[in-house]
Steps between C-alpha positions, in 0.01 A plus 500: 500500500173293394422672234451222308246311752247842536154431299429686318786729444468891659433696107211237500318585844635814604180726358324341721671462854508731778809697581583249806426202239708634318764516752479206664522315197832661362633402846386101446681541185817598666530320753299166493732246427552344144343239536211613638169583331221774518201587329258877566152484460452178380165315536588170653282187457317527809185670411496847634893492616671789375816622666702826444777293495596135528840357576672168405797421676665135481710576829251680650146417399182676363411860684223683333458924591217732462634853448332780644615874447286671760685810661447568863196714469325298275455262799201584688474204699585153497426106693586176458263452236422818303682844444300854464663657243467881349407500114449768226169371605426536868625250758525144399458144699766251321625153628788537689789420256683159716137378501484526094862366491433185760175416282716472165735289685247272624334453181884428382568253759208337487532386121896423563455249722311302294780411344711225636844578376452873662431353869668382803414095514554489875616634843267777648410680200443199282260652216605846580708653192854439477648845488461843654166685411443877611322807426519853568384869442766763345402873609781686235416830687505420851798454699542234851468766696174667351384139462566464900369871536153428328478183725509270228693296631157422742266355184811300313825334621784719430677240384257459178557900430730647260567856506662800309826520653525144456484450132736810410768474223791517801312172697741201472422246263504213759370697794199583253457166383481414929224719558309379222538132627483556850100549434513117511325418766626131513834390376616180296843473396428270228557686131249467204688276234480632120228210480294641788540843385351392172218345665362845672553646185287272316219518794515883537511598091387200315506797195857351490479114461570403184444137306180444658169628514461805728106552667568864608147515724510157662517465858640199537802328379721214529864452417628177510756404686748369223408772258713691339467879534561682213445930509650756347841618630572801604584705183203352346279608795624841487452574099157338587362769794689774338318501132363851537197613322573525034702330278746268607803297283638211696814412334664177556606164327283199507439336808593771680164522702300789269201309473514445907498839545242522286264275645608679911433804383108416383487322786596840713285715275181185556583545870461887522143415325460876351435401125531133288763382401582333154875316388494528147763308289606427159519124528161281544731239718651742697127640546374132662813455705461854672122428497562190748770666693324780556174347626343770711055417606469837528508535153744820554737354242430436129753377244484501124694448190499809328303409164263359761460868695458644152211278372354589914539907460348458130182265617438740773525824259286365238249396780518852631428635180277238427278594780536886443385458121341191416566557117838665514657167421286394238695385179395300138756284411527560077675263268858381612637622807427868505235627749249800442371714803146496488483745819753710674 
């Protein structure tokens, strides 16, 4: 079971998924294989690529999968391009689900291959990625032959399409793990190495580099070729994407990566771009060395020392009152150190 590779973890995201979300992703847990990573409803560093889910597989390759629980009457109509759906809200024109998948890919693609170290160097697909990319659409409440029935099978390759009585608890681990990679559409047998894995990682979340300063909203980017990657592992990942909203204690002895997590997790909360973010700390050091780790142009991201956030919320209460009463903060200074209120 992968438990251990799904980001975030289920109590996290659950709220918020779909039944067949949901579903599917209990089955990836079960019966990916260990090694093998996946993340739901990430936003990836392509601008505008967001997959349901995305797929990391160092025998296998990268698939990503738009999910899509429609039930057989909810399709009104459907083409290559677009589907007419029923809503709450009257019929509906919506991109056709492969089409949305295939566009994340490409944007994918596209920025892999800029990287040397993740391309073939020659032959017939010299400059072409080294590994086996897919994508596909999950219907959780359609079965084959519904999907065949519909004539879906007409507007999308049945070979991208996973359906309900293909993801059930009694499917076969490696049969399941088949149909999810026989969506590739072109087939190299070379693996991903651990180094090559790390490399997608670090192009498709660059929320988890660490050592080195992290430009969430570029678009472009180099890595080196004798770089050294450095990210957070897996456990560290996890804890990371799985902070839920409140308090939170992180226990743990020194250097055991708290701060990292730290600094991912304002990176994640920076990315989602709902509300500022401030790191505040005890230490003025520690404040400068997470203030140049954490460089971010957006300005999303502010860090403090904590007797520095204090002197900030006081300056900007006095200022409010200042402004609200002009002479509410007027004071005589007497003999010695005491202080009379002249107004209040």
């Amino acid at each position: 079971m992968a438990t251990e590779n799904a980001f975030p973890s289920l109590g996290t995201v659950q709220a918020r998924m779909t039944a067949g979300e949901r579903r599917l992703y209990q089955q990836l847990q079960k019966k990916l294989l260990p090694d093998d990573w996946f993340w739901y409803d990430q936003p990836m560093k392509q601008r505008g690529a967001w997959a349901d889910f995305v797929i990391l597989s160092p025998e296998q390759g990268i698939l990503l999968l738009e999910v899509k629980d429609w039930k057989a009457e909810t399709i009104l109509s459907a083409d290559p391009e677009n589907f007419e759906i029923q809503t709450p809200q009257g019929p509906k024109r919506v991109a056709n689900p492969r089409q949305q998948a295939w566009r994340n890919l490409l944007a994918l693609v596209q920025r892999l291959q800029k990287d040397p170290v993740l391309v073939q160097k020659d032959g017939a697909y010299r400059g072409n990625l080294a590994f086996n990319y897919a994508h596909g659409v999950v219907f959780p409440n359609l079965t084959r032959k519904r999907f065949e029935a519909l004539g879906l099978d007409g507007v999308m390759p049945a070979e991208q399409v996973l359906c309900a009585d293909e993801m059930t608890g009694s499917i076969d681990a490696g049969a399941f793990r088949q149909r999810l990679w026989g969506m590739c559409e072109y087939r190299f047998q070379r693996p991903l190495s651990p180094a090559m894995v790390d490399r997608v990682r670090w192009h498709l979340f660059p929320e988890v580099r660490v050592g080195q300063q992290t430009q969430l909203f570029d678009d472009v980017e180099a890595l080196p070729l004798d770089e050294q990657i450095r990210l957070l592992d897996r456990k560290q990942e996890r804890l990371a994407r799985s902070l839920g909203d409140g308090h939170r204690v992180i226990h743990g002895v020194s250097g055991s990566g708290k701060t990292l997590v730290l600094m991912t997790r304002a990176r994640l909360l920076a990315q989602a771009g709902v509300k500022p973010v401030a790191l505040v700390c005890f230490n003025r050091t520690l404040a400068k060395v997470l203030r140049d780790r954490v460089a971010d142009d957006s300005g999303a991201i502010e860090v403090l020392h904590y007797h520095g956030w204090v002197r900030q919320r006081l300056e900007q209460t006095l200022e409010a009152l200042q402004a609200r009463e002009p002479r509410m903060l007027e004071y005589k200074i007497q003999q010695g150190s005491s202080l009379e209120c002249v107004s209040a």
